[in-house]
C-alpha positions as CSV (number, residue, x, y, z in Angstrom):
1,X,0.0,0.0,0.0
2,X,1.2,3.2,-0.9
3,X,1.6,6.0,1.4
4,X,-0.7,8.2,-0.6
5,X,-3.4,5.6,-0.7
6,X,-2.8,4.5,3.0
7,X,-5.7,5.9,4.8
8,X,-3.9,6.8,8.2
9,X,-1.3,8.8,6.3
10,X,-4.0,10.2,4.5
11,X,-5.9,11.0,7.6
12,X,-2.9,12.5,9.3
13,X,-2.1,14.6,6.7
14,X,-6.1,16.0,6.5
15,X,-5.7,16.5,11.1
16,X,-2.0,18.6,10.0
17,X,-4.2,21.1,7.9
18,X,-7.0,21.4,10.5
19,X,-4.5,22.2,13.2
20,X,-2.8,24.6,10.7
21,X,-5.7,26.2,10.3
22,X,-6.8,26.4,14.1
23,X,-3.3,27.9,14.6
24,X,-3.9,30.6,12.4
25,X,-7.4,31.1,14.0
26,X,-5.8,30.8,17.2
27,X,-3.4,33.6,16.2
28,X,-6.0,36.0,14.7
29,X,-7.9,35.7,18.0
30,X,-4.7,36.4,20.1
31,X,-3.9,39.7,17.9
32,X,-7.8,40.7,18.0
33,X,-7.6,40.4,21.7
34,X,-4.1,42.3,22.5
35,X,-6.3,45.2,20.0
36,X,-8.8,45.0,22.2
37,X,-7.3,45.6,25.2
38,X,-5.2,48.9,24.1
39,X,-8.4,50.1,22.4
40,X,-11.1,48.9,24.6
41,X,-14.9,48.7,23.1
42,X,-17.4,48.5,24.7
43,X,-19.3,46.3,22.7
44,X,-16.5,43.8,22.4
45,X,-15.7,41.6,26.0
46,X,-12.2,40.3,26.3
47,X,-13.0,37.5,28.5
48,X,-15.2,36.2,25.9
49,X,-12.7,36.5,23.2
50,X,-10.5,34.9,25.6
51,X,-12.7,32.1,26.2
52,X,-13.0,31.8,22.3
53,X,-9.3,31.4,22.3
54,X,-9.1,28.5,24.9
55,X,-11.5,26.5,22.6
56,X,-9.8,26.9,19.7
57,X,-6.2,25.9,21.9
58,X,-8.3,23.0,23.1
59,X,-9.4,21.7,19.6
60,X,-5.8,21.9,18.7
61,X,-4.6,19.5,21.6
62,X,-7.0,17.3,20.4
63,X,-6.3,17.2,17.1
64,X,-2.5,16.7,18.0
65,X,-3.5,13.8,20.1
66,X,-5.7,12.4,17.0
67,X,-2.3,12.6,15.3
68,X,-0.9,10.8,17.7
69,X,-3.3,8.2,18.2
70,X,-3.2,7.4,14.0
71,X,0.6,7.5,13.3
72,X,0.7,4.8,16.3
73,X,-1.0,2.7,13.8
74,X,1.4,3.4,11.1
75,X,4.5,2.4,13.0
């Protein structure tokens, strides 16, 4: 079996672009917040954003321990 048609490379390399992604999201939340707090709105609650950003930390631990969990099969 090929590694491009093996389904747990396959699927590790689909949980690598999630977590990409989430880190980008993560980073676009940690820049929104540091805004936030040197021009504070009042619409706009930093402990909210910050509890957005510990999901989206979360979902990456996960992922990364998806990772883990499929390239245990591989080896």
């Amino acid at each position: 079996m090929s590694a491009l048609t093996n389904p747990y490379v396959l699927k590790i390399h689909e949980l690598n672009k999630e977590i990409d992604r989430l880190k980008i999201d993560k980073s676009v939340i940690e820049y929104d917040l540091n805004e936030y707090k040197r021009y504070p709105v009042a619409t706009v609650c930093p402990d909210l954003i910050k509890e957005d950003l510990q999901k989206v930390i979360n979902d990456i631990q996960v992922k990364e321990a998806q990772i883990l969990k499929v390239s245990k099969f591989i080896r």
